[in-house]
C-alpha positions in Angstrom: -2.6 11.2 1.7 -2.2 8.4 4.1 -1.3 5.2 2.6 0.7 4.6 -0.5 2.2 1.8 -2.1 4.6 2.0 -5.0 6.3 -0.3 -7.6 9.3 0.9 -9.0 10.7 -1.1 -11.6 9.0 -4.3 -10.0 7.0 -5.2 -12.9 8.5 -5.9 -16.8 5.8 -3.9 -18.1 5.0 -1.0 -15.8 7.9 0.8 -14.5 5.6 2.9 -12.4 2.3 1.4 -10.6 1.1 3.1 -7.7 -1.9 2.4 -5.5 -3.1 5.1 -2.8 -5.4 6.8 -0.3 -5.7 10.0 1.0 -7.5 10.0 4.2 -8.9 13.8 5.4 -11.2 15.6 7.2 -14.4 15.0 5.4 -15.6 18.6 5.7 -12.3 20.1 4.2 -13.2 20.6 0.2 -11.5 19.5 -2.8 -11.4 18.0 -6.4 -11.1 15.0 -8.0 -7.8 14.9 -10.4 -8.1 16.9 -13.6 -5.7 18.8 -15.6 -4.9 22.8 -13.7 -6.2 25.3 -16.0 -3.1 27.0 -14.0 -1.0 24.6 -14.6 -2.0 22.7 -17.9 0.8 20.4 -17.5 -0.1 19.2 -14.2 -2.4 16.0 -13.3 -3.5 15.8 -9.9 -6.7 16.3 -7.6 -7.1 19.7 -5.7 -7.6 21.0 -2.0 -9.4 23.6 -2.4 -8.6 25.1 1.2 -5.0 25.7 0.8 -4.9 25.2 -3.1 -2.1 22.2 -3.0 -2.3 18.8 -3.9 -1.8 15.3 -2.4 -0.4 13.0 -5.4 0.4 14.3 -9.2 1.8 13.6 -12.7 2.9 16.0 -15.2 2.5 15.3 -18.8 6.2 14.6 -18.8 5.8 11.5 -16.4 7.3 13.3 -13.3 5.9 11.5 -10.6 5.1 13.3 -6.7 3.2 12.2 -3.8 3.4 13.1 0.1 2.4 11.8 3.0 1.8 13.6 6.9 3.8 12.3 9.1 1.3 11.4 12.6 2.7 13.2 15.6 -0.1 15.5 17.3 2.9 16.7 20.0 4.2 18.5 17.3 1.2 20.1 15.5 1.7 23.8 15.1 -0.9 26.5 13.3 0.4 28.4 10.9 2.7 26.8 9.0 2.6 26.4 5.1 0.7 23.6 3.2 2.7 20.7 2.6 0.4 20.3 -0.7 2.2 23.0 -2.3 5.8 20.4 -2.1 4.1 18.5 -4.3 3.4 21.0 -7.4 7.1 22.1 -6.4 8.8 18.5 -7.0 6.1 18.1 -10.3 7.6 21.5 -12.0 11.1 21.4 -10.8 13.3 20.5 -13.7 16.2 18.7 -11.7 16.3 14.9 -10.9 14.6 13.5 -7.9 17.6 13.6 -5.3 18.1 17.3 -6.4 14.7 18.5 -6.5 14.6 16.4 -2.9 17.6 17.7 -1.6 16.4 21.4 -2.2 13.2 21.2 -1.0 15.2 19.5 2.3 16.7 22.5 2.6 13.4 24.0 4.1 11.3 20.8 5.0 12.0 22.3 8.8 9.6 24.9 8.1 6.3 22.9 7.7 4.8 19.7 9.9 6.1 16.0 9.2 6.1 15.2 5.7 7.2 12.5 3.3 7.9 13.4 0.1 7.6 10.2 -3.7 9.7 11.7 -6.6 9.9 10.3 -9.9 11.2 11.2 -13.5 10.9 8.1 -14.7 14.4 7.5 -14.5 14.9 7.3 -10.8 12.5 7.3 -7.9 12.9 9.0 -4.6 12.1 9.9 -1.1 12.5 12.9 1.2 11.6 12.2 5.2 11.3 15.6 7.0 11.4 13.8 10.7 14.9 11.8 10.0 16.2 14.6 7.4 17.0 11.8 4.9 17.4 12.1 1.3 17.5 8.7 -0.7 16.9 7.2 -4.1 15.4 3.7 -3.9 16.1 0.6 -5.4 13.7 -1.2 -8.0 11.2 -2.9 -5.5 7.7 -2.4 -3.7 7.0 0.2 -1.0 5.0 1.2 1.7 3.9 4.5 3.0 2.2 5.8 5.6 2.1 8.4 8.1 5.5 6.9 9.6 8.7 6.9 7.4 9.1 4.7 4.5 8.3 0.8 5.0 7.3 1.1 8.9 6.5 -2.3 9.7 2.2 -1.3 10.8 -0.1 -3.9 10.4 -1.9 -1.9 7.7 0.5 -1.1 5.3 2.1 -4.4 5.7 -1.0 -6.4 4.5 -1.9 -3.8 1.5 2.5 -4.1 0.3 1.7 -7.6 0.5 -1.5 -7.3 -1.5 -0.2 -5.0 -4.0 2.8 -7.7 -4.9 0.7 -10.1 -5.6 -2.0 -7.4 -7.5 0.7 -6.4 -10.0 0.4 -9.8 -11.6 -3.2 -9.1 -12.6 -2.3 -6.0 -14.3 -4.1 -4.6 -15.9 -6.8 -5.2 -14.5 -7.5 -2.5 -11.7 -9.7 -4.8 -9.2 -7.3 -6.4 -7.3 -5.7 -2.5 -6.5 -8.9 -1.3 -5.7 -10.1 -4.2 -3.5 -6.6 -3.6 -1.4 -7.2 0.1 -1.2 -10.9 -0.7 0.1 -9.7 -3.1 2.8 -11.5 -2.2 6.6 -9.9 -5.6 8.2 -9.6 -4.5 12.0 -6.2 -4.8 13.7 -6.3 -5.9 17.5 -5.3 -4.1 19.8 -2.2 -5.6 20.6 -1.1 -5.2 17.3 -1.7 -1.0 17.1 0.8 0.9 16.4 1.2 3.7 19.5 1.2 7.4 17.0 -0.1 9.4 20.2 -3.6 9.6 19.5 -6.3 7.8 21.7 -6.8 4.0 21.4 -10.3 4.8 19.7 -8.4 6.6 16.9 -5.9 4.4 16.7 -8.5 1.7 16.1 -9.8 3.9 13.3 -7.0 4.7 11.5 -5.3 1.1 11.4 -7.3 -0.3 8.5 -6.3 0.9 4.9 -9.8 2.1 4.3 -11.1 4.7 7.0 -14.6 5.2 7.6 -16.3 7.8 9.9 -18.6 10.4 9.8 -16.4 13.0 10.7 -12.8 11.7 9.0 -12.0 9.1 6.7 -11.1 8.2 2.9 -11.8 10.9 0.8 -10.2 9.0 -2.8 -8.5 6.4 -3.6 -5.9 6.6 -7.0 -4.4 4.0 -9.2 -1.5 4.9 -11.4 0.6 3.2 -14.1 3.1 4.0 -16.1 3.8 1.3 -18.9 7.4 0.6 -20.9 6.1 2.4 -23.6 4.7 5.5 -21.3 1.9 5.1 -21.4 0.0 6.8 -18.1 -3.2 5.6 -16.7 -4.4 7.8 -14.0 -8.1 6.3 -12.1 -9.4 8.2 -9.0 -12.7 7.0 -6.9 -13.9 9.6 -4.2 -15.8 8.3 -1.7 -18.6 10.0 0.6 -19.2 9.2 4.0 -20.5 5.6 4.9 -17.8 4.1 1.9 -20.3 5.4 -0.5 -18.9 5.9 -4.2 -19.1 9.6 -5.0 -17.4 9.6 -8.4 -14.7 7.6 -10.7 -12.5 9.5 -13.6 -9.4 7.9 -15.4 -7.3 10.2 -17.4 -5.2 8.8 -19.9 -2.4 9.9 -22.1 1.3 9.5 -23.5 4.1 10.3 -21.8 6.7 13.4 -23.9 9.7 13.0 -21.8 12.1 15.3 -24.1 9.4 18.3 -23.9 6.6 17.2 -20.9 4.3 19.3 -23.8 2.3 16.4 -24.8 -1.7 16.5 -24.1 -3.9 14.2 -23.0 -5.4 12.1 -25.2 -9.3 12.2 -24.7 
């Protein structure tokens, strides 16, 4: 997952609204989101390569989503997936800044990461690279694959977009026209992440597009006042082409997290 924006507590009706992209290797498989038969209670899309996820919701309304963190001077082979933090912050049973604080604990042990928790009560973020811990005031974020709010071009035009998107809600199209953005940066504007100029080029629109790497699906979630949880995926093929759409929705049990989806 490479760009997400998130409103906490920013809009009277919806708690919860986030907008997001996962950007991958276009040859690495995966699944669009659906409900685990191993883990009924869990709402998220699959990689199929090292079984984790990128962004989820339990049927209790406990938010998690994660980020890579771009440094290739660090990569290493042979570290654990970084999806499987995700399915550990969506069945822990602690609040965010405990759940976050544990899986701190061990965040050493895998590449850059940045970890979204929610319960619905509070909302929080884990940075591997600065070791931070920190719940976040009611407000609109950006993430990328930097550390939370990092002032690149990209994310700073789609926070922007989202604010003003949150006003149509609920209609989806202003999120999805945001997450679909390919405006070019210039040059002089790039952030420097360590990769060449040609990928940096590439990977400074919100929308990615190559034949090789690029936008594998884009999700919209909200959470109303009265929990209610709409959950629409797209997955796009190469050349921005539309592969599929899904929306799950269903009721939020906060007391049990035992409640199923409504069809």
């Amino acid at each position: 997952m490479c760009l997400i924006i998130a409103g906490w507590q920013a809009h009277p009706d919806y708690p919860l609204v986030v907008a997001a992209n996962r950007d991958e290797f276009v040859n690495r498989p995966a699944v669009p989101a659906h409900w685990w038969p191993d883990a009924p209670h869990l709402l998220a899309g699959r990689d199929l390569e090292a079984g984790g996820t990128w962004l989820g919701i339990s049927r209790s309304g406990r938010f998690s989503a994660l980020t890579n963190f771009r440094d290739p001077s660090q990569r290493a082979s042979g570290l654990p997936s970084r999806g499987a933090l995700v399915r550990a912050a969506l069945e822990a049973s602690s609040g965010p800044r405990e759940t976050l604080d544990n899986i701190a604990r061990n965040s050493a042990d895998y590449a850059g990461f940045n970890l979204l928790v929610s319960d619905g009560a509070q909302f929080g973020i884990h940075e591997s690279t600065t070791g931070t811990v920190r719940l976040l005031a009611p407000g609109v974020y950006g993430l990328s694959n930097h550390v939370l709010d990092t002032e690149w071009p990209k994310l700073k035009r789609a926070r922007e977009a989202f604010s003003a998107a949150l006003h149509t809600l609920p209609d989806s199209r202003a999120f999805l026209t945001l997450l679909r953005d390919t405006t070019p940066v210039a040059d002089d504007q790039l952030p420097d992440t360590g990769v060449s100029l040609e990928w940096e080029r590439r990977l400074s629109t919100a929308f990615i597009d190559s034949p090789t790497y690029g936008t594998r699906c884009s999700t919209l979630l909200t959470v109303d006042r009265s929990g209610e949880v709409r959950f629409t995926e797209w997955t796009w093929l190469p050349g921005a082409r539309q592969h599929s759409m899904v929306t799950h929705r269903f009721g939020v049990d906060a007391s049990r997290g035992e409640q199923s989806p409504r069809p």
